[in-house]
N, C-alpha and C positions, 0 to 999 in steps of 0.2 A: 066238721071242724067245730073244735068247742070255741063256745062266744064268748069273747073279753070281757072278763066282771065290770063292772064301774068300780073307780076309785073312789074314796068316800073320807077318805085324809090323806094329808101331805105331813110332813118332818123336812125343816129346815134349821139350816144355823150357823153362827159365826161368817153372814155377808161381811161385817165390818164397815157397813155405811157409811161411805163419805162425800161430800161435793167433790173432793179432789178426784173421784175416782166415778166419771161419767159411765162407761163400759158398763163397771157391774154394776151400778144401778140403775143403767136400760135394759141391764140382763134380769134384775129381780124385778124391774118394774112388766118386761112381759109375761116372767113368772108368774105375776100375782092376774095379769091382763088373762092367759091363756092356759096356764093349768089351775092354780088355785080358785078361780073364780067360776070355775067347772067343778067343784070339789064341795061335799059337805063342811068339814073340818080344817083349819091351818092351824098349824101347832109351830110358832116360833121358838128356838131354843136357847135361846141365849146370843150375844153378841152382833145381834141385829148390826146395831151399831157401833161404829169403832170407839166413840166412848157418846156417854150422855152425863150431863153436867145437871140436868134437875129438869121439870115440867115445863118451868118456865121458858127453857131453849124454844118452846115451840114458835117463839118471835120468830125462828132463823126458818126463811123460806123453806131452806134443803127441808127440815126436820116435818115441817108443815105438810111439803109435798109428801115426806112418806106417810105422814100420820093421814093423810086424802085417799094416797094411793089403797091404804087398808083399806078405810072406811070403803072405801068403793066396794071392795071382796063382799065387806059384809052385807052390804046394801046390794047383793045376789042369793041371799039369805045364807051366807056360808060362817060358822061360830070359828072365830079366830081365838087363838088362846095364846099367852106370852108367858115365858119361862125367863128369869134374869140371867145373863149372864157376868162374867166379870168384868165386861166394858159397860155394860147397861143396865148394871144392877138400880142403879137411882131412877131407871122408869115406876113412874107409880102412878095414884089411880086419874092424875089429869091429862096423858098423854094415852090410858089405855082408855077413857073416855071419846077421845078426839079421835082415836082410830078406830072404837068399835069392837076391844079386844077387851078377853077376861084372862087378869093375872092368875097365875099359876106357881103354887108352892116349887122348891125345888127340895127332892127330887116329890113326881106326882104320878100317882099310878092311875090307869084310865082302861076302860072295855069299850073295846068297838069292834064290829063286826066279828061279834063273838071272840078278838083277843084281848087277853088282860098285857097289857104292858106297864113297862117304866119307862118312865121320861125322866133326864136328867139333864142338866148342861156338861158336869162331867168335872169342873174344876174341880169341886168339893175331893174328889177320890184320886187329885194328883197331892196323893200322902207324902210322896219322897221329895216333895221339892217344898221343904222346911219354912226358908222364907216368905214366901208367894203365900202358904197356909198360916202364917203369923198376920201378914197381911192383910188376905181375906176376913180373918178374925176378927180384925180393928174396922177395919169398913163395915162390914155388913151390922156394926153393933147400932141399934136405933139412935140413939143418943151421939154418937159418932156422925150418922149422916142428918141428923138434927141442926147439929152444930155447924156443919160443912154448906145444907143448904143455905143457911142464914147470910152466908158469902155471897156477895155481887155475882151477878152472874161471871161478868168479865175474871173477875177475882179464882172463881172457881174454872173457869178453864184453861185459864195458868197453870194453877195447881195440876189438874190433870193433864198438860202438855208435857209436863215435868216428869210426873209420876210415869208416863208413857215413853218418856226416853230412858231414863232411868233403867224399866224395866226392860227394854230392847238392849240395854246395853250388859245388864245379867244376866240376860237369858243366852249372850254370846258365848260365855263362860259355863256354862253349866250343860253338862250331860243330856243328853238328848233325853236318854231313858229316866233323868229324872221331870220333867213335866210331861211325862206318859203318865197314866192312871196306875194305881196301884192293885195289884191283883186282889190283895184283902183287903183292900177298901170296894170293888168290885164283887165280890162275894157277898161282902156286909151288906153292900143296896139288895144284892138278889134276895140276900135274907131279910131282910128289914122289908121290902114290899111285897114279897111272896110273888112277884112274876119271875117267868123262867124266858122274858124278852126283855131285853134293855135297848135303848135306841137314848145316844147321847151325839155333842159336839166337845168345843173346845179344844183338842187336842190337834186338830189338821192331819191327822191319819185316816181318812177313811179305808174303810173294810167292815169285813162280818168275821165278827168271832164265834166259834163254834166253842163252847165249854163243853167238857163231858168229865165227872167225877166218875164215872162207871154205874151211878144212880142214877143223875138227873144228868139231863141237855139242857145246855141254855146257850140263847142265842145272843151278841151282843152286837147292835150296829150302830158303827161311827158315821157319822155328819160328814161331810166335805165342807171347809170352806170355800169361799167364793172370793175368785181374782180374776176377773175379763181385762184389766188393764194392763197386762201385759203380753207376751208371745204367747205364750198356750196357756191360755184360759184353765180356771179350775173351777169346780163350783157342782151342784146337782142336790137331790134330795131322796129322800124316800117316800114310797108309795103305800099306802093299806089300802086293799082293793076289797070289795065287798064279799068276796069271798075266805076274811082272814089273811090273804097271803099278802107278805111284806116283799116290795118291788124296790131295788136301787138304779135310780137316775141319772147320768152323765149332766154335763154342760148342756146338750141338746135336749133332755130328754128321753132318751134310748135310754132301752132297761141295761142295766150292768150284770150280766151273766153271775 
C-alpha cells in the first residue's frame, strides 16, 4: 500500500466571519486547531471576514480572537499568507501583524511542492456584473480608502452595514451567470501568470474545472464557502500534498472525489 504524502498547504476562503454566526467559527477555529496547525503553509483567500472596517476593529474581542487564533497556527512554525477579498480588502499590515500573516498581492503566483500555481480571490474576473466592477474600482483606489479610514470607526461600519444591504438586495435581481467569473477574464489570469492551475473563491460554486484548448490543460479550482449555521453545513478547503497533488475537502475533511 502506497504511503499518504504529508500535506504541506491548505487554500481556504470566503468563511464570512462573524460573532453572529457561532457554528462556523468553531468549525474554522478547529480547522485551524486540527489541520492547519499540522500543515507547512495557510494560504487565506479572501473574505475571511464578512466585512472589515480598518485595523483598528481589532478592539472588537470577536476580531482579536481570530487574529490569536492565527497567531497560534503560526506560533507551530506554519507561514500563513492573506489574499483580500471584497469583504476584507481594508486588512492591512496591523492586523497581518497581530495574526502572524504575510499580505499577498491579488492575483499571486507561488511554487510548492514542485507546483507553480495561481492564487486569486476571483472577484477581479467577475467582468459581466458591470456594477460590482465600477465599485470595486472606486474602493480599492489608495486615496479612496485613505479617506474612508479617517471615519470613526462606528461611522465606518454604518457605511458598510448599508453598503452590505444594498448589495444583497442587487444581487436579487441580477442573473446568476452574471457574478460567475468571466471565461476571458479566466484565460487572461492564465495568461498573465503563466500557471496552468488556478485555485480561487468568491463565487460559492465550488468545483474543479477542467480547461482543454486542444494545447494546453488547465485546471481551475473553486473555494467553497463556509455556513455551519444552518441545516446542512457548507464549507471545506483544499489540500497540496507533498507530492504536487491537489486534494478537495468537505465539511469534515474527507477528500471530495
Amino acid at each position: 500500500m502506497q504511503k499518504a504524502q504529508p500535506t504541506v498547504a491548505l487554500f481556504v476562503s470566503d468563511l464570512h466571519l462573524q460573532a453572529s454566526l457561532p457554528r462556523t467559527t468553531a468549525a474554522f477555529l478547529s480547522f485551524l486547531q486540527n489541520h492547519a496547525a499540522r500543515t507547512q503553509q495557510l494560504y487565506l483567500l479572501g473574505d475571511i471576514f464578512e466585512y472589515w472596517a480598518g485595523d483598528d476593529d481589532l478592539v472588537t474581542p470577536y476580531n482579536q480572537q481570530i487574529a490569536d487564533a492565527l497567531k497560534a497556527v503560526q506560533a507551530h512554525g506554519v507561514q500563513l499568507f492573506w489574499m483580500a477579498g471584497n469583504r476584507d480588502f481594508l486588512v492591512g499590515q496591523g492586523f497581518a501583524d497581530a495574526a502572524g500573516l504575510t499580505l499577498l498581492d491579488d492575483p499571486t503566483v507561488i511554487t510548492v511542492a514542485g507546483r507553480k500555481l495561481a492564487l486569486a480571490h476571483g472577484d477581479a474576473q467577475c467582468t459581466d456584473d458591470h456594477a460590482y466592477m465600477a465599485f470595486r474600482a472606486q474602493v480599492r483606489q489608495p486615496a479612496y480608502q485613505q479617506q474612508f479610514l479617517a471615519m470613526p470607526l462606528a461611522q465606518r461600519k454604518a457605511i458598510i452595514e448599508g453598503i452590505r444591504k444594498n448589495s444583497q438586495d442587487a444581487n436579487q435581481s441580477k442573473e446568476m451567470a452574471i457574478m460567475d467569473v468571466n471565461a476571458d477574464a479566466i484565460a487572461a489570469l492564465f495568461a498573465q501568470t503563466g500557471s496552468d492551475v488556478l485555485i480561487h473563491g468568491h463565487t460559492h460554486r465550488p468545483a474543479l474545472h477542467r480547461l482543454d484548448d486542444g494545447e494546453t490543460r488547465r485546471l481551475r479550482y473553486v473555494l467553497p464557502d463556509w455556513e455551519y449555521d444552518v441545516e446542512t453545513p457548507r464549507g471545506g478547503w483544499i489540500s497540496l500534498s507533498a507530492d504536487g497533488m491537489l486534494h478537495r475537502h468537505d465539511t469534515q475533511g474527507d477528500e471530495i472525489a
